[in-house]
N, C-alpha and C positions, 0 to 999 in steps of 0.2 A: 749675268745670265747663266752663269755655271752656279750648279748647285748641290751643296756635300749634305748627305745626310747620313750623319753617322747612329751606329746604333751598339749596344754591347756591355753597357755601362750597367753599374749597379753594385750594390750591399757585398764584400765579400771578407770575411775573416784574414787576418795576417797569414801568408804563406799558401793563401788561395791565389787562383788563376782569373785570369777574364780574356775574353778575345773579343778587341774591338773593331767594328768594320765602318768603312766609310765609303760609299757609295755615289759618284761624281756622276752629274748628267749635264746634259743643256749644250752652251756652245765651247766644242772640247776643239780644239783644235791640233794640238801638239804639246803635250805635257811635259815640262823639265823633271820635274820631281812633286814629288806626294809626299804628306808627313803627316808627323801628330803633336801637339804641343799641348800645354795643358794650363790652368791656372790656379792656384788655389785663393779661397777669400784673402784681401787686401795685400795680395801678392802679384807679381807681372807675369806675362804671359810666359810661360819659356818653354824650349823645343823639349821634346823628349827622342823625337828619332824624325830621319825621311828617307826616302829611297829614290835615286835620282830614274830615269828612263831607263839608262843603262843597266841599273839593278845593284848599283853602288851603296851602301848606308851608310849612314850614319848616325851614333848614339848619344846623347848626352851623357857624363861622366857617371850618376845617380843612377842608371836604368842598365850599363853595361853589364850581361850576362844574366839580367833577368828579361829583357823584354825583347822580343825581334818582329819588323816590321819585313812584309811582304806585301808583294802586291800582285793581283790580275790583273793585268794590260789589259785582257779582251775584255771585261765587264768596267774598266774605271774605277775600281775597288781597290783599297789600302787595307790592310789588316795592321792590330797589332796585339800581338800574344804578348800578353803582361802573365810574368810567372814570380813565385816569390813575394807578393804583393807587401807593400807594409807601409804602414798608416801613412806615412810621408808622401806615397805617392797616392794618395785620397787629393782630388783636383777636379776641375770642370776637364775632360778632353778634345780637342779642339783637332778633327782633321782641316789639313789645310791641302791648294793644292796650287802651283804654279805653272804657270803657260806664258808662249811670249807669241803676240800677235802685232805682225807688223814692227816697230820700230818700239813699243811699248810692253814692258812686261805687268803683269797682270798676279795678284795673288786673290786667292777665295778661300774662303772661310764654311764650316760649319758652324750649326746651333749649337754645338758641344754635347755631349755625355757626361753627366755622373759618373766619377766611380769614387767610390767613399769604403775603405778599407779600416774594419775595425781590428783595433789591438784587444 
């Protein structure tokens, strides 16, 4: 019933920028944490950053001190400024977002972004 539609993705030369946003709606009820994970072809899904409620992150080893994730609590939006970009991190982007209802915790998924970083 929650539903991430992220947007931000796209074409960008080695050592360009991109800011990706991820916009959460539907049944919100109390969020643990927000992130972004990514995929590339015939590769697994893997984190790139999240930000817990508290405002805590965390980075993957790959993206430290190029990429920082924030977030607006009052709209259900995750950002995440990717700087430095280079071909490697070309992948599907995948905001994600967790919540615990009741006795069951809950994760959701976007459709993903592009972003495809030429060398």
């Amino acid at each position: 019933q929650v539903q991430l539609v992220e947007s931000g993705g796209g074409l960008v030369q080695a050592g360009g920028s991109l800011r990706l946003s991820c916009a959460a709606s539907g049944s919100i009820f109390s969020i643990n944490a927000m992130g972004w994970w990514r995929q590339a072809p015939g590769k697994q899904r893997d984190l790139v950053a999240t930000i817990a409620s508290g405002g805590t992150t965390n980075y993957a080893d790959s993206v430290k001190g190029r990429f920082t994730i924030s977030r607006d609590a009052a709209k259900n939006t995750v950002y995440l400024q990717m700087n430095s970009l280079k071909p490697e991190d070309t992948a599907v982007y995948y905001c994600n977002l967790n919540q615990t209802i009741g006795w069951g915790s809950y994760a959701y998924w976007g459709q993903g972004t592009q972003v495809t970083v030429s060398s």
